[in-house]
C-alpha positions in Angstrom: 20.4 47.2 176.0 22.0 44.0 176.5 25.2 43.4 178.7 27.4 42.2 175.3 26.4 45.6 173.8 26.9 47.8 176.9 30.4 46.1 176.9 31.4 46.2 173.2 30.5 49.7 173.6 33.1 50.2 176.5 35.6 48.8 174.7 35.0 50.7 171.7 34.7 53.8 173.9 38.4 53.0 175.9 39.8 51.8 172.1 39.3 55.2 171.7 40.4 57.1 174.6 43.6 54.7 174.2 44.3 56.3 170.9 43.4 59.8 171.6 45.4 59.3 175.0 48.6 57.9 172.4 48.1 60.7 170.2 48.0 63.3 172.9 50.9 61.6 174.5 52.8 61.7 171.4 53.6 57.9 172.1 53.6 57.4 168.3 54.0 60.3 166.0 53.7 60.1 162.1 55.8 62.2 159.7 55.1 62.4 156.2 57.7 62.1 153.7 58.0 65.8 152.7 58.4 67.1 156.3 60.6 66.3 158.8 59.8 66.4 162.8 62.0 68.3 165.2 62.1 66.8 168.6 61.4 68.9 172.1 61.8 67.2 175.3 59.7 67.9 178.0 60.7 66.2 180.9 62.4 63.8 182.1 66.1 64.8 182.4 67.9 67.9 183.6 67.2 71.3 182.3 69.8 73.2 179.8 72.3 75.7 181.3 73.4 77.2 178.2 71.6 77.7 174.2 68.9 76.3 172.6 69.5 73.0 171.5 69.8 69.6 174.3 73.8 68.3 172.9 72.9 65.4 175.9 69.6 65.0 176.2 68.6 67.6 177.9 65.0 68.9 178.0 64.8 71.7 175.2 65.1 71.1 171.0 67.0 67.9 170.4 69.4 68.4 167.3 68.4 65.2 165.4 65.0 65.7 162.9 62.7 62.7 162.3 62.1 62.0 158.6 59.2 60.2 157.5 57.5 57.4 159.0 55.9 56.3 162.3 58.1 57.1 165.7 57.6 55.8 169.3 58.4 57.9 172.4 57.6 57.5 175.9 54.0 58.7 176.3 53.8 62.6 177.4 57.6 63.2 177.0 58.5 64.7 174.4 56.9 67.1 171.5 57.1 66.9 167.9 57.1 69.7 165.9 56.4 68.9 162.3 58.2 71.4 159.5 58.2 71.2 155.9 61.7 70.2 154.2 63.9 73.1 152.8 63.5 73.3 149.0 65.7 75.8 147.4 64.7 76.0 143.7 66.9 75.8 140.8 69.0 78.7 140.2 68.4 80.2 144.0 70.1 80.8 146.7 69.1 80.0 150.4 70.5 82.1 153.5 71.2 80.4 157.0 70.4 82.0 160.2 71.6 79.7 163.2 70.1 80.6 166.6 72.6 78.2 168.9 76.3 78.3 168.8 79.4 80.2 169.9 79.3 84.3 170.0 80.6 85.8 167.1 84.4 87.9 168.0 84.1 91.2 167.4 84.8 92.5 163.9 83.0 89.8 163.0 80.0 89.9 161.3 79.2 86.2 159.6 79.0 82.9 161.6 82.1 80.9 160.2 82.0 78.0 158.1 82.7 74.5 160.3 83.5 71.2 158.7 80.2 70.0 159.8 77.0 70.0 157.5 74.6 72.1 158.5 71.7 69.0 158.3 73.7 67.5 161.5 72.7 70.8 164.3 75.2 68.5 166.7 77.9 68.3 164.3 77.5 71.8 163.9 77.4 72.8 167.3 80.3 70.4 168.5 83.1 71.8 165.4 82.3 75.1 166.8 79.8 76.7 164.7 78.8 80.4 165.5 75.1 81.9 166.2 73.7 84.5 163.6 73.4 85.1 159.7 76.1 82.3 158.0 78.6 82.2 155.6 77.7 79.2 153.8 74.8 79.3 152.1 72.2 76.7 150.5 72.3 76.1 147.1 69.5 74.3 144.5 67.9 70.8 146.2 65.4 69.9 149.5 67.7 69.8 152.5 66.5 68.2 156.0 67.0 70.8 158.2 66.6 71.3 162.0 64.7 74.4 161.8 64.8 75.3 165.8 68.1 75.4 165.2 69.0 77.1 161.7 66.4 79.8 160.4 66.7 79.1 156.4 66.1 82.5 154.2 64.8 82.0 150.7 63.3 84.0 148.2 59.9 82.7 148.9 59.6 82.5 152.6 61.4 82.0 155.8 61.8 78.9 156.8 62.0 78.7 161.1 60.1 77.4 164.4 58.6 79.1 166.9 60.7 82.4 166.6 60.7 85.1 169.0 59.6 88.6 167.7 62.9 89.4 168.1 64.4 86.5 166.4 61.7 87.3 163.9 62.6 90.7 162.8 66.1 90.1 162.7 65.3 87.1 159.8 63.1 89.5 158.1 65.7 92.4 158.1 67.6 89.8 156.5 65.2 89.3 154.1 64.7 92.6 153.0 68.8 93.1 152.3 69.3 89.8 150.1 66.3 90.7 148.3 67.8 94.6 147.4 71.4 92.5 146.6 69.4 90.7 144.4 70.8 87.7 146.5 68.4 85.1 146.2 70.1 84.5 142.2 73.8 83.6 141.5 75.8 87.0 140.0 75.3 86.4 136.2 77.9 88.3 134.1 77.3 88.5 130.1 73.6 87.3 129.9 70.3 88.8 130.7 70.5 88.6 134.6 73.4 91.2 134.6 71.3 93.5 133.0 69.9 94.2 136.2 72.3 96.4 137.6 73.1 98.4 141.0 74.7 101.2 139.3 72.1 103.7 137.4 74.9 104.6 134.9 75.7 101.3 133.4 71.9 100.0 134.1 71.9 100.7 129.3 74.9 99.3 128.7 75.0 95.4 127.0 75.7 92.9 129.3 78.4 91.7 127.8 80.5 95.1 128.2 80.2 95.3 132.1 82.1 93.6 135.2 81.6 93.2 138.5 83.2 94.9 141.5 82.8 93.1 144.5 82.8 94.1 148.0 83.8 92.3 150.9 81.4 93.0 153.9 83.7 90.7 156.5 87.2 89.7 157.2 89.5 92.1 158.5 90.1 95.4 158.0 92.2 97.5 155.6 95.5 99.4 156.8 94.3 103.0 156.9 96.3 103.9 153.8 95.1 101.9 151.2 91.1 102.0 149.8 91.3 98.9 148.0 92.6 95.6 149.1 94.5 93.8 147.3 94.6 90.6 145.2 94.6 87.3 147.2 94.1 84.0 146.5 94.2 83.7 142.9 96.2 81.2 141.9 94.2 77.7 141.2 97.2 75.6 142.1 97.1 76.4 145.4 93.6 74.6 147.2 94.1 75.8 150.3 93.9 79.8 149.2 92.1 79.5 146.3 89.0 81.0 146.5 87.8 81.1 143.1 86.4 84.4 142.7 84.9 85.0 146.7 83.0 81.7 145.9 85.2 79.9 148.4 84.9 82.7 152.2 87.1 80.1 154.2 89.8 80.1 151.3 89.7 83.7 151.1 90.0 84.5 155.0 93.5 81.8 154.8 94.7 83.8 151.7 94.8 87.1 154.0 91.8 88.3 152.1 90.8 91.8 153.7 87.2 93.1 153.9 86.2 96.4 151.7 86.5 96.9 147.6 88.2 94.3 146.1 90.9 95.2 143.1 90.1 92.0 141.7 87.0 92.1 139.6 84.6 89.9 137.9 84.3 89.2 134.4 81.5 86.7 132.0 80.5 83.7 134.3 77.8 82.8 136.6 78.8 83.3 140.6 77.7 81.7 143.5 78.4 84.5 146.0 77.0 84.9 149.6 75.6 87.8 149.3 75.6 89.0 153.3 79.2 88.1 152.9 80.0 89.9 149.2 78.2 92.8 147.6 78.6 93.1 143.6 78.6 96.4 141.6 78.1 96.3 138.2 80.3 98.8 136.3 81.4 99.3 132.5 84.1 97.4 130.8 86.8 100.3 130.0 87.0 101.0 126.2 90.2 102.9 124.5 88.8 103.5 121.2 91.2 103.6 118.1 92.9 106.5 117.6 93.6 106.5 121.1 95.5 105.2 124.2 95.0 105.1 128.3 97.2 106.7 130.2 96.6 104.8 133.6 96.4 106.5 137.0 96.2 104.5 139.4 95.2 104.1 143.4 96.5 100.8 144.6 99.2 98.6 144.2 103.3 99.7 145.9 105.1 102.8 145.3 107.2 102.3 142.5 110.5 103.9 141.1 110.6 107.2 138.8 111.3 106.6 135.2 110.3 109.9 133.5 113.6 110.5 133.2 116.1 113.9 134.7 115.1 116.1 132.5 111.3 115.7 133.5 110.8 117.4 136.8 106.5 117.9 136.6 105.7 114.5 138.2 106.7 110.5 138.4 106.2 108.0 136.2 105.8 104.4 137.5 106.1 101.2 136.2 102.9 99.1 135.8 101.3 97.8 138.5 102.4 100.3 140.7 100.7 103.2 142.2 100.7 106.3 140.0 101.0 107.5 136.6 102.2 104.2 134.6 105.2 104.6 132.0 103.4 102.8 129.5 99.8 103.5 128.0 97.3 101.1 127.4 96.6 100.7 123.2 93.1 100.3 121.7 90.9 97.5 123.1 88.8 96.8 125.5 90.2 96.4 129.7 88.4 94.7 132.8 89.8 98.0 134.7 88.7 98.3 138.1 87.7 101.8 138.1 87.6 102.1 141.9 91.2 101.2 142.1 92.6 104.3 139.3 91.3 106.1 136.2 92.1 106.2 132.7 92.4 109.0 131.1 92.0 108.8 127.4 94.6 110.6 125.3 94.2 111.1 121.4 97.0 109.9 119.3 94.9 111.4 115.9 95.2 114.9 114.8 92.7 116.7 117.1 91.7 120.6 115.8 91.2 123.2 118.6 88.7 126.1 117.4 88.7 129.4 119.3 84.8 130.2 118.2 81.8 130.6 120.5 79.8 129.5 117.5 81.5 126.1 116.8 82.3 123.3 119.6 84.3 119.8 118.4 83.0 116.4 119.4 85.6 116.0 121.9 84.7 119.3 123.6 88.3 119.9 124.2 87.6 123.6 122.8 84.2 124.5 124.6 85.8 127.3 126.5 87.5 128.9 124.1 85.8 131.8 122.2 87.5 134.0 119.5 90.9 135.8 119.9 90.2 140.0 120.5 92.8 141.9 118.7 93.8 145.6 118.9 95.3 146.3 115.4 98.1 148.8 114.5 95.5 151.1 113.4 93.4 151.2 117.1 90.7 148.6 115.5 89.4 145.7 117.7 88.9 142.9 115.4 87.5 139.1 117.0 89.7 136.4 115.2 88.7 132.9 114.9 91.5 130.3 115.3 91.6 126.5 114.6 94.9 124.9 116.0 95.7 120.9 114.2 97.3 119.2 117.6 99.3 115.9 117.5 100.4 113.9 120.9 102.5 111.2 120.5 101.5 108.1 121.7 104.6 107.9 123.9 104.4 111.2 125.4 100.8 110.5 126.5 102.0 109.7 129.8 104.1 113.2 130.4 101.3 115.1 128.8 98.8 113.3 132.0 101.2 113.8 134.5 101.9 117.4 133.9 98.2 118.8 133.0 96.0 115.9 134.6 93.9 115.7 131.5 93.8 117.2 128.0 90.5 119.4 128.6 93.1 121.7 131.4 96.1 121.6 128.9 93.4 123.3 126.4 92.0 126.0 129.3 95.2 126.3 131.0 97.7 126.5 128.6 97.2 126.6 124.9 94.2 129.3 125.2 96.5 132.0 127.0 99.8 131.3 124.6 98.3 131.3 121.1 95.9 134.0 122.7 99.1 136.3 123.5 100.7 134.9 120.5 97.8 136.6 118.1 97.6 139.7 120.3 101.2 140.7 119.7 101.0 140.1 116.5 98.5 142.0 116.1 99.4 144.8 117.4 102.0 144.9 114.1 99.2 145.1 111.7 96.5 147.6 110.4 93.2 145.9 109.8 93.5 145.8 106.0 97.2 143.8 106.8 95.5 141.5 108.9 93.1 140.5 106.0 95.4 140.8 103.2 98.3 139.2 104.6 96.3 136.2 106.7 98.4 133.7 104.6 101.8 135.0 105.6 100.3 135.3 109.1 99.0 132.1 109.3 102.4 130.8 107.8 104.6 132.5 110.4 102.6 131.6 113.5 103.0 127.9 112.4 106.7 128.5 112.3 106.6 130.3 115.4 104.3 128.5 117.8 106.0 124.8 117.2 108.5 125.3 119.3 106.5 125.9 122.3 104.0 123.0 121.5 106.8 121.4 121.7 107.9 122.5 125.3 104.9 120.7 126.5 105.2 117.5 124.6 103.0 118.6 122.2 103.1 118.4 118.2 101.7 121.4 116.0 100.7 120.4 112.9 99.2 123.2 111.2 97.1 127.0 112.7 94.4 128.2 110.3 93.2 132.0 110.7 89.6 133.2 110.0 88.1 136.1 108.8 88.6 138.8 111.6 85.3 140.4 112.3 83.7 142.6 114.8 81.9 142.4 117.7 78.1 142.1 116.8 76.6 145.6 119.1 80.0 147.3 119.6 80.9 150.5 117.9 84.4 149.4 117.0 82.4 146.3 115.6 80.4 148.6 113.1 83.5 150.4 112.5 85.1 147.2 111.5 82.0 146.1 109.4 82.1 149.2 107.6 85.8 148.8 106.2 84.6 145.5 105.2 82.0 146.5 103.3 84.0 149.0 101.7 86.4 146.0 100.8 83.6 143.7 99.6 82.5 146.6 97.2 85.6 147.2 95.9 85.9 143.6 95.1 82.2 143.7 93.8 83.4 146.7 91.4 86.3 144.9 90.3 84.7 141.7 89.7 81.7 143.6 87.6 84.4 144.8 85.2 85.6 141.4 84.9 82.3 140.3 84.0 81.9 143.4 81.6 84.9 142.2 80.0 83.9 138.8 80.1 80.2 139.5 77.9 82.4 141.8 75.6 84.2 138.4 74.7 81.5 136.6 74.4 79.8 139.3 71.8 82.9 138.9 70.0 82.7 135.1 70.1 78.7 135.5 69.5 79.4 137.4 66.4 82.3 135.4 65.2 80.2 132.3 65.6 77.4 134.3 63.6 79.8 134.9 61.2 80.7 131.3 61.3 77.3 130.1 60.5 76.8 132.9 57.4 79.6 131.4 55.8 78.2 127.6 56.5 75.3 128.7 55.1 77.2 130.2 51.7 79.8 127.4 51.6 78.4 125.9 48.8 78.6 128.4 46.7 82.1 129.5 48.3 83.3 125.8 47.6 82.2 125.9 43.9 84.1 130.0 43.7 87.2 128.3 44.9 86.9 125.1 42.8 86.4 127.5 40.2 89.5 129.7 40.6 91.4 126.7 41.1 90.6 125.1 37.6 91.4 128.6 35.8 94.4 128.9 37.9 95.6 125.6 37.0 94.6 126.2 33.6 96.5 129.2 33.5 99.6 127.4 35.3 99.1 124.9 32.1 98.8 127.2 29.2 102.2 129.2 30.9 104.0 125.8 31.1 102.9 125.1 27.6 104.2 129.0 26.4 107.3 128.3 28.2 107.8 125.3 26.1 106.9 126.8 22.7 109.1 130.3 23.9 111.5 127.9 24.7 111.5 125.7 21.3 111.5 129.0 19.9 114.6 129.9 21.2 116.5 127.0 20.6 115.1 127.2 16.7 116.0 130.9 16.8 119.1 130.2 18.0 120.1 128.0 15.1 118.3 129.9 12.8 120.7 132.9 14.0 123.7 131.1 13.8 123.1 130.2 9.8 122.0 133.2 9.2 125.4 134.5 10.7 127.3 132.0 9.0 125.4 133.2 5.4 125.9 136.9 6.4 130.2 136.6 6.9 130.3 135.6 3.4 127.9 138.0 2.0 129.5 140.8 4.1 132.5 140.2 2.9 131.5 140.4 -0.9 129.2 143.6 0.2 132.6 144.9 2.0 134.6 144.7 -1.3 131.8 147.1 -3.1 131.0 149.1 -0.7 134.8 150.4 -0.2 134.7 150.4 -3.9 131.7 152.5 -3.9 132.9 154.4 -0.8 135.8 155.8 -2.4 133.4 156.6 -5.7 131.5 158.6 -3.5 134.0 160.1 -1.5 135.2 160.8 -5.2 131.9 162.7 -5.9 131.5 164.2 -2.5 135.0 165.7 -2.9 133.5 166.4 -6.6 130.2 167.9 -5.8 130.2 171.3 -3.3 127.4 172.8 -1.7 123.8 171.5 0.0 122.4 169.3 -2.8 126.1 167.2 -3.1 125.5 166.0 0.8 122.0 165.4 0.6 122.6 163.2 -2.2 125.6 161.7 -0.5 123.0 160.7 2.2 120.7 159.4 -0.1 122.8 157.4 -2.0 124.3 155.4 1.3 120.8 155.0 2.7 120.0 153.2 0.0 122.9 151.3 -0.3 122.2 150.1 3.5 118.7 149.5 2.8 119.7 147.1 -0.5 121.9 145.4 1.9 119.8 144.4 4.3 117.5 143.5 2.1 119.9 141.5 0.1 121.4 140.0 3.4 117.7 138.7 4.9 119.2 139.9 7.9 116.8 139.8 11.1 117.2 143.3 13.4 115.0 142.3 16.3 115.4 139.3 17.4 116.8 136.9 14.8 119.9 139.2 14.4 123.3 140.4 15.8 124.6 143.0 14.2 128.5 142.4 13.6 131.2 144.6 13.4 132.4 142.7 10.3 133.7 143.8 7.0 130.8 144.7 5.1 128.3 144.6 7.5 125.7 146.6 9.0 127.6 147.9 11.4 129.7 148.9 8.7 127.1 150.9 7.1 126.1 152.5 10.0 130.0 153.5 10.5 130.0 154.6 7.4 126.8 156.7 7.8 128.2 158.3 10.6 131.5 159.3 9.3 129.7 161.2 6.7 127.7 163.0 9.5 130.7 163.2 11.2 132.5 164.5 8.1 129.7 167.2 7.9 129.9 168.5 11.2 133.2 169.1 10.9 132.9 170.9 7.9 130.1 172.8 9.6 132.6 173.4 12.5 130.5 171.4 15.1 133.6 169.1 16.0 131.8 168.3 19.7 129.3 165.9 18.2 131.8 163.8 16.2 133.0 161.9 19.0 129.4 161.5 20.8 127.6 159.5 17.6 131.1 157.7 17.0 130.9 156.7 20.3 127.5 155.6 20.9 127.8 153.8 17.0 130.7 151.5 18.3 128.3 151.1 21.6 125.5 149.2 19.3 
């Protein structure tokens, strides 16, 4: 080997042992850009009396970090320990641990936050930052941090140097709470993320119908009296207090915020909350459904004045705000009400029905105590009666209704069961069994009448009490007893309703056989309309050939009539003539009746004046019925007839028979 080789190969060899003598010296270090370097000095300068990081140089950590590049240090001096840059992802939170600073003060249990970005450690150190788990926390972006100095929690590792096993449990334990807080993620309220809830009994509910109660884990204490601290800070004009929503610890702390359940609660938004600092519980919003109202109670706030009023003596009522029973009650909608800090208790302002059954429970379960009423009748029977009870509670009186019976479930059990119980007893007690079913109405009437009144003592409204049937006891002897009577009653009714039936199918025979009779004649009443057509043409016939007799009868008449008064005229004059012979040949027969003696002289006398009234009628053409009147004239008919009659009359009187003379002169003048 030649000498130029053996030498190139000694230089090569000490080029060598120079670079692995600069690298072991750490004369020149190299950082890449996505790490930074974090200083230890080894020697050189005196040793630290107190923490972990050299403020002047001492040897230990030094707070400043190297960032990329090449770095020159005094060969075998210091130590460079390379770490990769803090990168908290978007939508994550990152936790800070410091391992240097000033002790925390009792009571407290988070490092507090200094003016001083965490990225300078000397900065940090020299404003007076405190040793342990932080209040400020990282948010989204890649942050150069000294990590001897801060140990940086996130949700995918822990970011730290050379930790003791001590130092490395506590991180952990750490760890292990955010990640149960779910505090590696901002508090999301009305989107998915809040649908992961702490609380089992809202964990179903929509996320846009819950809130958040938060809990302060540091600051100090409450006064022993009160479990929920009160609102602080919430007032955005004021910068120095406001800590918009426990985003803002330092703000929070000057505002006199106090550590424990907070009244103030939080509602839709995202939240960047420390989680080691505040906890959040997810409860429902609180609904008071239509047809209701909230009567608050509630925990917190100061002790306000009475205004139930001096007649009221069962409890206060407050103003709102104040701690107690508020005044006024809370309409229908939807509240951000911290249930932690009071309750509401939901009143009805509809008509709500009671039922005393076993058998039938409402929705509201108001009634699920309440069984039926026993009785003990007049009559030593022991009926169950079923009650239903219509209740109204005025929206006003809510508040007095809360305050005297604590909720509406005890007014049922406490006091309604036992009055309309005793109410129905005594009355009762007044009736057989057969009253009790006979007269329910006038009952049920009377009890209404009755029983307002005392609703009304407890600020109640009865609108209406319905009775059931009574019955008895399923088992129980009385019970069969009971069941018996009402058979007896049903079969009675059964009976009376058959015979109304009975007389209901006799009608409808009779309307069957009308209707039969109905459709007989429909089928004749063709030949029924042509009988009746018939009878009405000979009737009107008839009617016509009357109306035409009473014509001619009356033509007739009216030529009768005249006929009669000519033949009267005609007669007078003959009558007269005839008059003149007739006396003549009167007094010649009066001559030869005075003449002639015995029977043959008077029966001619007869004869002779017969004829002598026959010739003049004949002579005269002198009607008798109808076209005549006889007249009492001189020489007429009548005349004759008188003249006939005086000889009878003349005769009987000869005979001695003087009773008949006046009877045929009499009834002769009558004609």
């Amino acid at each position: 080997m030649s000498m130029i080789m053996i030498i190139l190969l000694a230089v090569a060899a000490s080029i060598v042992v120079l670079i692995a003598l600069v690298f072991i010296s750490n004369a020149i270090v190299y950082i890449p850009n996505d790490r930074v370097g974090i200083v230890e000095r080894l020697w050189g300068a005196s040793s630290l009396t107190r923490g972990l990081i050299a403020l002047n140089g001492e040897v230990g950590y030094q707070p400043q970090v190297l960032r990329g590049g090449l770095h020159y240090f005094v060969p075998f001096q210091y130590r460079v320990h390379k770490a990769d840059l803090v990168t908290i992802p978007q939508g994550e939170l990152g936790y800070v641990f410091a391992r240097d600073g000033r002790e925390l003060v009792d009571g407290q249990a988070l490092g507090e936050i200094v003016e001083a970005d965490i990225e300078d450690v000397a900065a940090f150190l020299r404003a007076g930052g405190q040793k342990g788990p932080q209040r400020a926390i990282l948010r989204e972006g890649t942050h150069a941090i000294n990590v001897a100095q801060f140990a940086i929690i996130t949700a995918a590792r822990v970011h730290g140097l050379l930790l003791s096993d001590e130092e490395k449990g506590t991180v952990e334990q750490m760890g292990r709470v955010l990640a149960e807080r779910k505090g590696f993620t901002p508090v999301v309220i009305g989107g998915t993320a809040s649908k992961v809830l702490q609380s089992d009994k809202a964990a179903d509910e929509d996320a846009s119908d819950v809130l958040g109660v938060v809990t302060i884990q540091d600051g100090p204490v409450l006064p022993p009296d009160e479990i929920v601290a009160p609102r602080v800070g919430d007032d955005p004009s004021n910068k120095a207090t406001f800590h918009n929503n426990f985003q803002n610890i330092s703000a929070f702390l000057r505002a006199g915020g106090r550590r424990g359940r907070q009244h103030q609660v939080l509602v839709e938004g995202t939240y960047y909350l420390n989680r080691l600092f505040a906890t959040v519980e997810f409860i429902r919003k609180t609904v008071v459904p239509v047809g209701s109202v909230g009567v608050v109670v509630s925990y917190y706030g100061k002790a306000g004045a009475d205004r139930s009023g001096d007649g009221y003596s069962h409890g206060e009522l407050v103003d709102n705000g104040c701690r107690g029973v508020w005044k006024e009650p809370l309409l229908p909608g939807k509240y951000a009400f911290n249930t932690y800090a009071g309750k509401i208790q939901l009143v009805p302002t509809t008509n709500f029905i009671l039922k005393w059954s076993k058998e039938v429970t409402n929705a509201h379960k108001y009634d699920e105590n309440l069984s039926e009423v026993a009785l003990i009748t007049k009559d030593a029977f022991e009926p169950l009666m079923p009650l239903s009870v219509v209740v109204h509670i005025d929206y006003r009186k809510a508040p007095l209704v809360v305050q005297r019976f604590g909720d509406i479930k005890r007014l049922v059990d406490q006091t309604l069961d036992p009055m309309v119980s005793a109410y129905f007893k005594n009355t009762g007690q007044t009736k057989t069994l057969i009253e009790l079913l006979q007269e329910r109405s006038a009952i049920q009437e009377k009890a209404g009448i009755d029983m307002k009144g005392r609703f009304e003592a407890y600020n109640l409204e009865l609108q209406e009490v319905l009775i059931g049937t009574p019955h008895g006891n399923t088992g129980d002897a009385s019970g069969q007893r009971i069941d018996t009577i009402l058979n007896q009653l049903r079969d009675r009714q059964v009976a009376k309703e058959q015979m109304e039936t009975y007389d209901q199918q006799q009608q409808a025979a009779d309307k069957e056989r009308t209707l039969r009779e109905a459709q007989a004649r429909t089928q004749i009443q063709t030949e029924l309309t042509k009988s009746e057509i018939s009878v009405k043409i000979r009737t009107n016939e008839g009617d016509a050939a009357i109306a035409a007799a009473t014509k001619e009868a009356q033509v007739i008449n009216i030529n009768a009539d005249a006929e009669r008064k000519r033949q009267i005229a005609v007669g007078e004059g003959k009558a007269a003539a005839t008059e003149s012979v007739g006396k003549a040949e009167a007094s010649a027969i009066r001559a030869k009746a005075e003449a002639l003696t015995g029977e043959g002289a008077r029966m001619q006398l007869v004869n002779d004046l017969g004829r002598q009234f026959a010739d003049a009628l004949r002579e005269g053409k002198i009607a008798i019925v109808p076209k005549i009147a006889l007249g009492a004239g001189e020489g007429g008919a009548l005349t004759m007839l008188a003249q006939l009659a005086n000889a009878f009359m003349a005769e009987r009187m000869e005979s001695g028979d003087a009773s008949a003379a006046p009877t045929l002169t009499g009834r002769v003048n009558e004609t």
